[in-house]
C-alpha positions in Angstrom: 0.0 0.0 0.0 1.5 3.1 -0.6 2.7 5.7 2.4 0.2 8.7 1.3 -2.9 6.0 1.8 -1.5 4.7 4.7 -1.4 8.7 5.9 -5.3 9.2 5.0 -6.3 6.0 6.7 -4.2 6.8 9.7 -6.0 10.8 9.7 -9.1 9.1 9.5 -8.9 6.5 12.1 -8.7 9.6 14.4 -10.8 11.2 13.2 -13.5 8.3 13.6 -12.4 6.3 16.2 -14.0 3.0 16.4 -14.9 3.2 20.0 -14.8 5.8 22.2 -14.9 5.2 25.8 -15.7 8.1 28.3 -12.2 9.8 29.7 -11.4 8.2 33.4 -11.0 10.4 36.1 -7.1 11.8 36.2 -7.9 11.9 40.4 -10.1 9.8 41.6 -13.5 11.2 43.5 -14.3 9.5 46.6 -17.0 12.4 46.9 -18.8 11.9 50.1 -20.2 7.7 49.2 -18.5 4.7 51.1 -15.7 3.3 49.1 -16.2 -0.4 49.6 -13.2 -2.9 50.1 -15.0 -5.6 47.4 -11.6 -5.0 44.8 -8.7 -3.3 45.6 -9.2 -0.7 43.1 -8.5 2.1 46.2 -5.5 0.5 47.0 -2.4 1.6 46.1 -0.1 -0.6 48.3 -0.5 -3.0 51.3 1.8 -5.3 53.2 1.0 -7.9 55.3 -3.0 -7.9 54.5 -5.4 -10.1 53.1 -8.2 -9.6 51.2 -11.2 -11.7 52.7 -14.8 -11.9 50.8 -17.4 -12.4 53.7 -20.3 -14.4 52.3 -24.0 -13.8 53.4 -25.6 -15.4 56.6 -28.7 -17.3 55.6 -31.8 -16.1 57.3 -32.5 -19.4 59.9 -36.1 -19.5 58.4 -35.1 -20.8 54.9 -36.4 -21.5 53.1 -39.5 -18.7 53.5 -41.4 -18.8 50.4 -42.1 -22.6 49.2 -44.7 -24.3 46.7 -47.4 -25.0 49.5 -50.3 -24.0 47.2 -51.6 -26.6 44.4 -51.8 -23.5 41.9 -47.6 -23.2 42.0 -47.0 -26.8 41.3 -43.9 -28.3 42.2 -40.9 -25.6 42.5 -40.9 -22.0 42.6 -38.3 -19.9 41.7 -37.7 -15.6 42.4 -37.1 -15.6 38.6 -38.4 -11.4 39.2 -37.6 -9.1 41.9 -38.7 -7.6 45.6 -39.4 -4.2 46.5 -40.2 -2.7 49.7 -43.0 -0.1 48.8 -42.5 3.1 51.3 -46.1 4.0 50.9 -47.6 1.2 51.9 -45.0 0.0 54.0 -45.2 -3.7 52.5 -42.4 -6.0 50.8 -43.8 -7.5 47.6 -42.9 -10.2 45.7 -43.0 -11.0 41.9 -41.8 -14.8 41.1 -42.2 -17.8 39.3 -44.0 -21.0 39.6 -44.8 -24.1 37.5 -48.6 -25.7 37.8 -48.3 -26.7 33.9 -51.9 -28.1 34.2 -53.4 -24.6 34.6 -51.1 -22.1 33.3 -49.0 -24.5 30.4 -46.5 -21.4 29.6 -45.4 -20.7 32.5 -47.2 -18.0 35.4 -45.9 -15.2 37.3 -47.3 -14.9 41.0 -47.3 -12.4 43.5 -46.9 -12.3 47.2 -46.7 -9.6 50.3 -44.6 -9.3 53.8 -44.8 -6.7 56.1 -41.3 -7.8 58.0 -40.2 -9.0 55.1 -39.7 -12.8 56.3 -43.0 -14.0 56.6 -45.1 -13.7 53.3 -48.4 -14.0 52.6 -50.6 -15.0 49.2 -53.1 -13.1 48.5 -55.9 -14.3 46.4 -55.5 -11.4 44.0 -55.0 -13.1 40.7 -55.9 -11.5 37.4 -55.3 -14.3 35.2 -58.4 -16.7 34.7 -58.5 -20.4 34.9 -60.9 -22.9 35.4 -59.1 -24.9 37.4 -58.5 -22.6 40.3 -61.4 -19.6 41.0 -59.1 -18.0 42.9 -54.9 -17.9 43.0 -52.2 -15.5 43.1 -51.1 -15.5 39.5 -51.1 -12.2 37.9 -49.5 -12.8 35.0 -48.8 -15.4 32.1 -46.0 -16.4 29.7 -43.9 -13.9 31.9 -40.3 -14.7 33.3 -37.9 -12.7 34.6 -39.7 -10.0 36.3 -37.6 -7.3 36.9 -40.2 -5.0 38.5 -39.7 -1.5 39.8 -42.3 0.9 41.3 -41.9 4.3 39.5 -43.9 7.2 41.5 -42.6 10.2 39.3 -44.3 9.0 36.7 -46.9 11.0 36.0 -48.9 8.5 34.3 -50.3 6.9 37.5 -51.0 3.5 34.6 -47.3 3.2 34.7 -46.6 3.7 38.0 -45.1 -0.4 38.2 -42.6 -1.2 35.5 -41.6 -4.3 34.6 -38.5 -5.3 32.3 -38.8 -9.2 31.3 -38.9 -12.0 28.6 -42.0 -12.8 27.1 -42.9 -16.9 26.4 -45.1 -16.2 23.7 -42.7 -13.7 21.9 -38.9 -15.2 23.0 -38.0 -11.9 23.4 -37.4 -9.1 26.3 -40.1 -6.3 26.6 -40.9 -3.7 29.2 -44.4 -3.5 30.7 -46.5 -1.9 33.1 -49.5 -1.6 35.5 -51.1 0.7 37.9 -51.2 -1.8 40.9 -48.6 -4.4 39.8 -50.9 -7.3 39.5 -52.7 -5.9 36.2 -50.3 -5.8 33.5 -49.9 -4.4 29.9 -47.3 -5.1 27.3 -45.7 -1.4 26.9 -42.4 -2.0 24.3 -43.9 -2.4 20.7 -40.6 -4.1 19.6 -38.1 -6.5 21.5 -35.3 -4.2 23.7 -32.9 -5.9 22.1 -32.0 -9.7 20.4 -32.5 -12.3 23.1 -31.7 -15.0 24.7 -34.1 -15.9 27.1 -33.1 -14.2 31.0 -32.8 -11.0 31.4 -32.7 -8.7 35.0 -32.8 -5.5 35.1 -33.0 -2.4 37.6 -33.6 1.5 37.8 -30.1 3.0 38.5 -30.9 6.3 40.6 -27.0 7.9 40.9 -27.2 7.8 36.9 -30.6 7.9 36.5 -31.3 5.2 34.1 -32.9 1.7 33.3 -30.2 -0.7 33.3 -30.7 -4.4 32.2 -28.5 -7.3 31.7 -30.2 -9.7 28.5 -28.1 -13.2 27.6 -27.2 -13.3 24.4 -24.9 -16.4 23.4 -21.2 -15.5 22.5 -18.6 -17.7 21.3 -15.8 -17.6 23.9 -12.7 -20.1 24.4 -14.2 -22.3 21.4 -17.7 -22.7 23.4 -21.0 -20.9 22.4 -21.7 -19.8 25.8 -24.0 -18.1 28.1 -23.0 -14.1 28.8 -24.3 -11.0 29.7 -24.6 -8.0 27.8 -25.3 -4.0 29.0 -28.6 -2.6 28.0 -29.5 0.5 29.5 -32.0 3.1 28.7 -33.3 7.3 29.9 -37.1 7.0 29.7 -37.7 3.3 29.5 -38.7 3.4 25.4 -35.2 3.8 23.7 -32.2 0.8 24.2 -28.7 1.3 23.6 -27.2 -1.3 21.2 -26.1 -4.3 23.9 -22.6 -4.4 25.1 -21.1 -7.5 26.1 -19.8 -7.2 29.8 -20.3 -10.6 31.4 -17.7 -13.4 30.3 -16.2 -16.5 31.3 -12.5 -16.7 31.1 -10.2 -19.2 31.4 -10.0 -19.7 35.4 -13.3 -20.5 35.1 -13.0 -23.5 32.9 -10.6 -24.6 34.6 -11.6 -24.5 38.5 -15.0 -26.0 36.4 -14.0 -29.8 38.1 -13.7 -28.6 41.2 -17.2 -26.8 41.5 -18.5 -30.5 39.7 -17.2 -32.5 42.7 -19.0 -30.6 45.2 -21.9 -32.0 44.0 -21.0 -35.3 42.6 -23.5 -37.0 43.9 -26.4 -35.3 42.7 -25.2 -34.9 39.1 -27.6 -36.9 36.6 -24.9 -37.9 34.3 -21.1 -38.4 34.2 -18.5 -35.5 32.6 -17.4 -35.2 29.6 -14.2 -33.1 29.4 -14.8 -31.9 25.9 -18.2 -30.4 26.9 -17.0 -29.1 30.3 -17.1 -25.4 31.0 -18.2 -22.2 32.9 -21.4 -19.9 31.6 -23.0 -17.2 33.3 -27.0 -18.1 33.8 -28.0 -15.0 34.9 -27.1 -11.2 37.1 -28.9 -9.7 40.4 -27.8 -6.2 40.9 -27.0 -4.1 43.8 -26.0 -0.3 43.7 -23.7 0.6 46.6 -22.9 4.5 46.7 -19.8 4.4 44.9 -19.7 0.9 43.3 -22.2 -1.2 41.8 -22.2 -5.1 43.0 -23.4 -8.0 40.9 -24.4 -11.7 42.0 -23.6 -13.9 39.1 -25.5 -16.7 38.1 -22.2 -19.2 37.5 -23.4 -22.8 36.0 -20.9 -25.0 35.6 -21.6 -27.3 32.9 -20.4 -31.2 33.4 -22.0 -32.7 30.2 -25.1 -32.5 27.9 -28.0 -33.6 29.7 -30.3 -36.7 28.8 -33.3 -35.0 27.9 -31.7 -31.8 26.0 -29.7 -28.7 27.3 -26.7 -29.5 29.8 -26.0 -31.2 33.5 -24.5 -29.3 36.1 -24.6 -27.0 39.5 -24.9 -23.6 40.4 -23.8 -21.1 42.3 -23.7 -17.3 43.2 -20.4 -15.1 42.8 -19.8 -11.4 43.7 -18.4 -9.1 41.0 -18.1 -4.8 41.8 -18.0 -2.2 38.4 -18.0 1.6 38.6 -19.0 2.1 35.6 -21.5 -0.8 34.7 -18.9 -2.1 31.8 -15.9 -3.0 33.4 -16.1 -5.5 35.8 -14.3 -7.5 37.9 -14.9 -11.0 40.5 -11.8 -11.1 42.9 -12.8 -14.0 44.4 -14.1 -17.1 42.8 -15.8 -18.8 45.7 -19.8 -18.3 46.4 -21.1 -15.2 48.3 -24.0 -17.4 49.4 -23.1 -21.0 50.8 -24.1 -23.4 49.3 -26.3 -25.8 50.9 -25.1 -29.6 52.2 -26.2 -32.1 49.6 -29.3 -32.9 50.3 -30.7 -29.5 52.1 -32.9 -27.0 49.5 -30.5 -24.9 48.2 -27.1 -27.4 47.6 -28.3 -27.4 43.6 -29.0 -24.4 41.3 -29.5 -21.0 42.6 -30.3 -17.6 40.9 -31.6 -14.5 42.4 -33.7 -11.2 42.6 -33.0 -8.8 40.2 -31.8 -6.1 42.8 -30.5 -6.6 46.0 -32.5 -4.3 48.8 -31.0 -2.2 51.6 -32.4 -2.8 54.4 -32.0 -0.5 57.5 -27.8 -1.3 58.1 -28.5 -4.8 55.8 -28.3 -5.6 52.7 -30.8 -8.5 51.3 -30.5 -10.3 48.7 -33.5 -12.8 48.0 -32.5 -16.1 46.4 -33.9 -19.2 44.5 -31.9 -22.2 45.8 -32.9 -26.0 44.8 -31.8 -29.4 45.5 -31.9 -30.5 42.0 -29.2 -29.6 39.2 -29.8 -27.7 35.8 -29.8 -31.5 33.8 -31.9 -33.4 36.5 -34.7 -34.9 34.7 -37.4 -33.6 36.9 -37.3 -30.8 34.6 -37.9 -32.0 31.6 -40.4 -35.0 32.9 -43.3 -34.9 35.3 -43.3 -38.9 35.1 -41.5 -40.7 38.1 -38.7 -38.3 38.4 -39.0 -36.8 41.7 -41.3 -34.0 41.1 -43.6 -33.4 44.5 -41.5 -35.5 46.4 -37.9 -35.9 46.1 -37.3 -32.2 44.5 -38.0 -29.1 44.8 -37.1 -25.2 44.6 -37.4 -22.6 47.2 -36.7 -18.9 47.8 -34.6 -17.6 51.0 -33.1 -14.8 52.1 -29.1 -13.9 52.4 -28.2 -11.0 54.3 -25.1 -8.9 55.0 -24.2 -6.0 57.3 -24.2 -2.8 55.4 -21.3 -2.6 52.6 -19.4 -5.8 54.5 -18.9 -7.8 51.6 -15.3 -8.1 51.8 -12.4 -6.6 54.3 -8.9 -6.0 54.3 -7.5 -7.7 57.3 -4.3 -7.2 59.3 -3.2 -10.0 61.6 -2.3 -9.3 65.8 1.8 -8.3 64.4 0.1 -5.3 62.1 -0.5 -4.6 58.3 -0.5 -0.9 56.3 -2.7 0.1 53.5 -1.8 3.0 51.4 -5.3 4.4 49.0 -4.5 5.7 45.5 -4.5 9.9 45.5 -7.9 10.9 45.7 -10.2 14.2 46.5 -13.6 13.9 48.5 -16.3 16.4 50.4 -16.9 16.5 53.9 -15.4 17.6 57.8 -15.2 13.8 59.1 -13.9 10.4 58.2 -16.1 7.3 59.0 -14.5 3.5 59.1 -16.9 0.3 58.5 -14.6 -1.7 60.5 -14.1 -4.4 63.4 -10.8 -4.9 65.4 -10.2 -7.6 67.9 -10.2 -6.6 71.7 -6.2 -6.0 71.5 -6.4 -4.8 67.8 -6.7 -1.3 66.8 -6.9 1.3 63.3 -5.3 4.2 63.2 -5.6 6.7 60.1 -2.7 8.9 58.2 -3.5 11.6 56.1 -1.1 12.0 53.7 -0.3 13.8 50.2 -0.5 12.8 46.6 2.8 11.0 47.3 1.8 9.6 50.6 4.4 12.0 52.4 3.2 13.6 55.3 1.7 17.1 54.8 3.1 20.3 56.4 0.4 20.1 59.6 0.5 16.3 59.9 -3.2 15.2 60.5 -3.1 11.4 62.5 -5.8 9.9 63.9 -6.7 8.5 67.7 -6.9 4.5 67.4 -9.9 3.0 66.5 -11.3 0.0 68.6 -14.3 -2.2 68.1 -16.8 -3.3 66.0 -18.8 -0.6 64.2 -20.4 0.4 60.7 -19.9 3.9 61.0 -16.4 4.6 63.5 -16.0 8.0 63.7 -12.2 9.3 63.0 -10.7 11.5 65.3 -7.7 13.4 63.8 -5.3 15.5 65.9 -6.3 18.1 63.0 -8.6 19.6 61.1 -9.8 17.4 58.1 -12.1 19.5 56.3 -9.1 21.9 55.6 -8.3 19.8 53.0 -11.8 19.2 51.2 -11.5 19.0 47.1 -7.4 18.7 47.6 -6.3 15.1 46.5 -4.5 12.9 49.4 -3.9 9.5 50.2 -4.9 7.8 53.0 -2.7 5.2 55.3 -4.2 2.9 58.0 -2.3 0.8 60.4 -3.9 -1.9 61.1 -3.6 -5.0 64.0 -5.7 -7.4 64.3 -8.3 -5.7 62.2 -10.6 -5.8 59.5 -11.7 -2.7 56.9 -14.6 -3.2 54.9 -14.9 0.6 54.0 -14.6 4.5 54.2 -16.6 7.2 53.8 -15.9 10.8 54.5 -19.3 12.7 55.8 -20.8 16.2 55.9 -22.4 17.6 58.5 -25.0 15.9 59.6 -25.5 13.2 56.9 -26.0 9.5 58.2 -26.3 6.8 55.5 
């Protein structure tokens, strides 16, 4: 080719970049949000600390919402979303059951909890069926109901919005509905091309509809399940999809050992050339300054017997700021798996957004005892349905923001923070020491030198989500100037930081 076209291509690949990603941040913004410990993104340097993920408790009721009514069938499954609804002071529940009989394409049901643990059915179904006068269905041929409650709408018949996929279409839409039990198709054409899960959430800090569709993507010579990035202004126009969820090749190959936990349940025997990792499906959370995700992993054994493929779940924690970048330090569940045998040692997927609630964070989970290839589900005939199998939904809480810590053992460990600026007169820690351990906070500069009026803190003690740092100083001197920050820790853990304002309380 010759050097004058090679010029003109060269100007015009400038000029028309490709891609252009938004510019990064030259100094990061802590702001005034808690800057959570889940990656070590803040971290500039440590020694002698670990890096711990904390997995949920399980509420000791699971699990709370089972298929005790002959209109659910067998197994239920969250497959949509909880909200607590302010106004009325209720938790409400969107999910999935399977009484093929009465609703053959599959039915969406509704339930209510004032506490949030103890749920009640009411018999306020809107779908018709002969076999049942009266149910809690109030929907059909609708999975994945991502449901939000929208009261700025000032359409009061759109005031519960719904992003899901659609049986009789194979293909994501958006509804809505005035009470949440009445619904109406609102999207006139699919959001995007589709697999067939998709969860989605309304993202307040950027003030947008975000969803996560599966759409199948060859990766490592597999055609796999992934996640893509939908996300929309005003709940009618899509952006093109961008994949953001992908397997890579630690996956694949700590595949065996996620198989072996749950040998004995498997329904057929591996086959290496088949064996892999996919991503079945995404539950949000939005932190203040991070956004968490709970990933769907299904490891794949073999094919199954009856179509599809054999093999377990489980639920991992991943942390992006910016919805497209995202990372999954550790590669362990965030929510135990059950022993074999118990309700929720099989398959598991979850809400479509986690819920804060009070100083917790709750995240409302399908578990079963069956995996994704057990013939139950794909025969009703002597397989185990009603009496050997089953699928429930339970609850797994954490403290606020304590998803994972930086620990220092009894001897000590330093963390050094990346430069960064923030707003406020007043440093909180989410942290817990031993009885003989301790925190104590440097403020330092850009460089992590000590500044002219060196600003230390007292020692921190305890077990608290919102410490209060005392300097020997005034902090809020240094408001919108970057520093770094240095804790020396013993015998301690850090699951975040925030600095505060006034009066503010999160």
């Amino acid at each position: 080719m010759h050097l004058t076209t090679h010029r003109v291509l060269f100007q015009i690949f400038l000029l028309v970049p490709l891609f252009t990603p938004a510019l990064a941040d030259p100094i990061y913004d802590a702001g005034n949000k808690s800057q959570l410990f889940v990656d070590q993104f803040l971290v500039l340097n440590s020694e002698n600390v670990a890096h711990t993920l904390h997995p949920a408790r399980k509420h000791p009721n699971n699990p709370l919402v089972k298929a005790d009514k002959p209109w659910e069938g067998w197994r239920l499954e969250i497959y949509g979303n909880v909200i607590y609804d302010e106004e009325e002071q209720l938790f409400k529940m969107w999910y999935l059951g399977e009484e093929r009989d009465a609703f053959p394409d599959y039915a969406l049901y509704y339930a209510t909890s004032k506490d949030g643990v103890n749920w009640e059915k009411p018999l306020v179904g809107t779908v018709e069926t002969e076999k049942y006068p009266e149910h809690n269905v109030v929907g059909e041929q609708i999975l994945l109901a991502s449901v939000m409650k929208d009261n700025d709408d000032p359409n009061p018949d759109h005031r519960y919005k719904m992003i899901c996929w659609l049986q009789k279409d194979h293909a994501y839409h958006t509804m809505v509905s005035p009470d949440g039990l009445h619904w109406t198709k609102y999207s006139e054409e699919p959001l995007c091309r589709s697999g067939d899960v998709i969860t989605g959430y309304y993202d307040e800090q950027r003030k947008k509809y975000v969803a996560f569709p599966k759409i199948g993507y060859s990766v490592l010579g597999h055609n796999r399940r992934v996640f893509w990035l939908i996300t929309s202004e005003d709940f009618k126009t899509w952006t093109e999809p961008k994949l953001v969820f992908t397997p890579d090749r630690k996956d694949d190959a700590s595949s065996l050992a996620r198989i072996e936990e749950v040998r004995p349940i498997l329904d057929v025997p591996d086959d290496p050339e088949v064996m892999r990792t996919e991503f079945y499906g995404i539950g949000a959370y939005p932190a203040e300054s991070c956004t968490l995700a709970f990933v769907w992993v299904f490891t794949i054994n073999n094919n199954a017997r009856y179509g599809n493929q054999e093999g377990p779940g489980e639920l991992q924690l991943a942390v992006s700021r910016d919805l497209e970048n995202w990372k999954r330090p550790f590669r362990q569940p965030c929510v135990p798996r059950g022993d074999l045998g118990e309700w929720d040692c099989g398959f598991f997927c979850t809400q479509s957004r986690a819920l804060r609630v009070g100083d917790e964070v709750w995240l409302y989970y399908t578990g079963s005892n069956y995996t994704h290839g057990t013939p139950c589900l794909y025969r009703a005939e002597g397989t185990g349905r009603h009496s050997k199998y089953t699928g429930a939904i339970g609850l797994a809480i954490w403290d606020l923001d304590r998803f994972a810590s930086l620990d220092a053992p009894p001897e000590g460990g330093v963390v050094t923070t990346i430069p960064m600026t923030f707003e406020g007169d007043r440093l909180e820690m989410n942290a817990r020491t031993g009885e003989q351990g301790s925190i104590v906070v440097e403020v330092l500069d850009p460089a992590g030198r000590p500044l002219d009026k060196p600003l230390k803190s007292k020692p921190i003690q305890g077990d608290n989500l919102r410490h209060l740092v005392e300097f020997e100083g005034d902090l809020s001197a240094l408001e919108g100037q970057p520093v770094t920050l240095r804790f020396h820790m013993k015998d301690a853990e850090l699951f975040a930081f925030a600095f505060r304002g006034g009066n503010e309380n999160r």
